[in-house]
C-alpha positions as CSV (number, residue, x, y, z in Angstrom):
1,X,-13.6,23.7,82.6
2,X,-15.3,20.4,82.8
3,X,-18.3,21.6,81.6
4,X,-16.6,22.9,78.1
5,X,-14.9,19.9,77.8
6,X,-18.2,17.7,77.9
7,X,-19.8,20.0,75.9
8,X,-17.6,19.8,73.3
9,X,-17.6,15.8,73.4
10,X,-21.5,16.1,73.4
11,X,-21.7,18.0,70.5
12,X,-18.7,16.0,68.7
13,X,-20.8,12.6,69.4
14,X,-23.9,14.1,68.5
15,X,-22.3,14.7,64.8
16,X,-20.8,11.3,64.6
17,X,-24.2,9.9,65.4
18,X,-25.9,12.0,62.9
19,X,-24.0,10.9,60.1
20,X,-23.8,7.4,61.0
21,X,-25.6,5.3,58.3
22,X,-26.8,1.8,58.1
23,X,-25.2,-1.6,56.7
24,X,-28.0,-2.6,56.0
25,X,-28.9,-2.4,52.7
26,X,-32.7,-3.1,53.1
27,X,-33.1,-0.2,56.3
28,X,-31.4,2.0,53.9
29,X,-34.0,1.2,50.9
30,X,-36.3,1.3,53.4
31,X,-35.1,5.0,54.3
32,X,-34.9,6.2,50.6
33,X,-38.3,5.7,50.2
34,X,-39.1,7.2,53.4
35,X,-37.5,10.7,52.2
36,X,-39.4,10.1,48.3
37,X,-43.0,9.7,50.7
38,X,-41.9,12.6,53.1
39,X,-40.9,14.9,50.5
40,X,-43.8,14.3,48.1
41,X,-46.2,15.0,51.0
42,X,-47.5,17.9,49.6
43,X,-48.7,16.1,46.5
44,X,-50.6,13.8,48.8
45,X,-51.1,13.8,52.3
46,X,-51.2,9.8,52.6
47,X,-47.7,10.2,52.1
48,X,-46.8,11.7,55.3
49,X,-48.1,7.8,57.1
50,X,-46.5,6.1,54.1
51,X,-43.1,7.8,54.7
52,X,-43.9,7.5,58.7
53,X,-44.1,3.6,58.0
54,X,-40.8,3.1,55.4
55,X,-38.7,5.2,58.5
56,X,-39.9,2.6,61.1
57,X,-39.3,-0.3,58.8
58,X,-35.8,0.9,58.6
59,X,-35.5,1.7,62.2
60,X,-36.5,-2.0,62.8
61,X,-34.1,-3.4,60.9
62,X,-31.3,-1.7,62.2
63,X,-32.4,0.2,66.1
64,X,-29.1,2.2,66.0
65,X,-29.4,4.2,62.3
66,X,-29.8,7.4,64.1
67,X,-30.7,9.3,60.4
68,X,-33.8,7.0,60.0
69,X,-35.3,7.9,63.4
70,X,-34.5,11.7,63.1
71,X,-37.1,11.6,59.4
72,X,-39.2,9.5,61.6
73,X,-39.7,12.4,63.7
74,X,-39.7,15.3,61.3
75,X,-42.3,13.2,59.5
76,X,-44.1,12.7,62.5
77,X,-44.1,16.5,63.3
78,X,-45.3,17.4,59.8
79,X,-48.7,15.0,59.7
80,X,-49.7,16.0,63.0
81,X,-49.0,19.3,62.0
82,X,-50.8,19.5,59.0
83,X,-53.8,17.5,61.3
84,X,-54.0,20.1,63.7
85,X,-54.4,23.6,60.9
């Protein structure tokens, strides 16, 4: 039973985490830009280390937005990747 229960609370704080955004006005900006880099990626591969760079602006600015970190790592992911085919 204890096991359900702290399942459940992981996966209901895991949520809460995930949409969590920023106050901060300039970590968001920073994060907007992130996604524009990241998305247009396929247009130019310099874009993966641009986005890669706006995300960890962000995350410097405010350590806890969880959103920020998460594209970090997807962007991350997808230039090493596109490195390694």
């Amino acid at each position: 039973m204890v096991s359900v229960i702290a399942n459940e609370v992981i996966r209901v704080e895991t949520g809460r985490s995930l949409t969590r955004s920023t106050k901060d006005l300039r970590a968001y900006d920073y994060f907007l830009r992130g996604l524009y880099y990241h998305k247009t990626s396929n247009l130019d591969c310099l874009n993966h280390t641009k986005s890669m760079q706006q995300f960890k602006k962000a995350i410097e600015l405010d350590s806890q937005f969880v959103r920020a970190r998460v594209w970090y790592c997807c962007a991350r992911f997808a230039s090493w990747d596109k490195l390694t085919k």
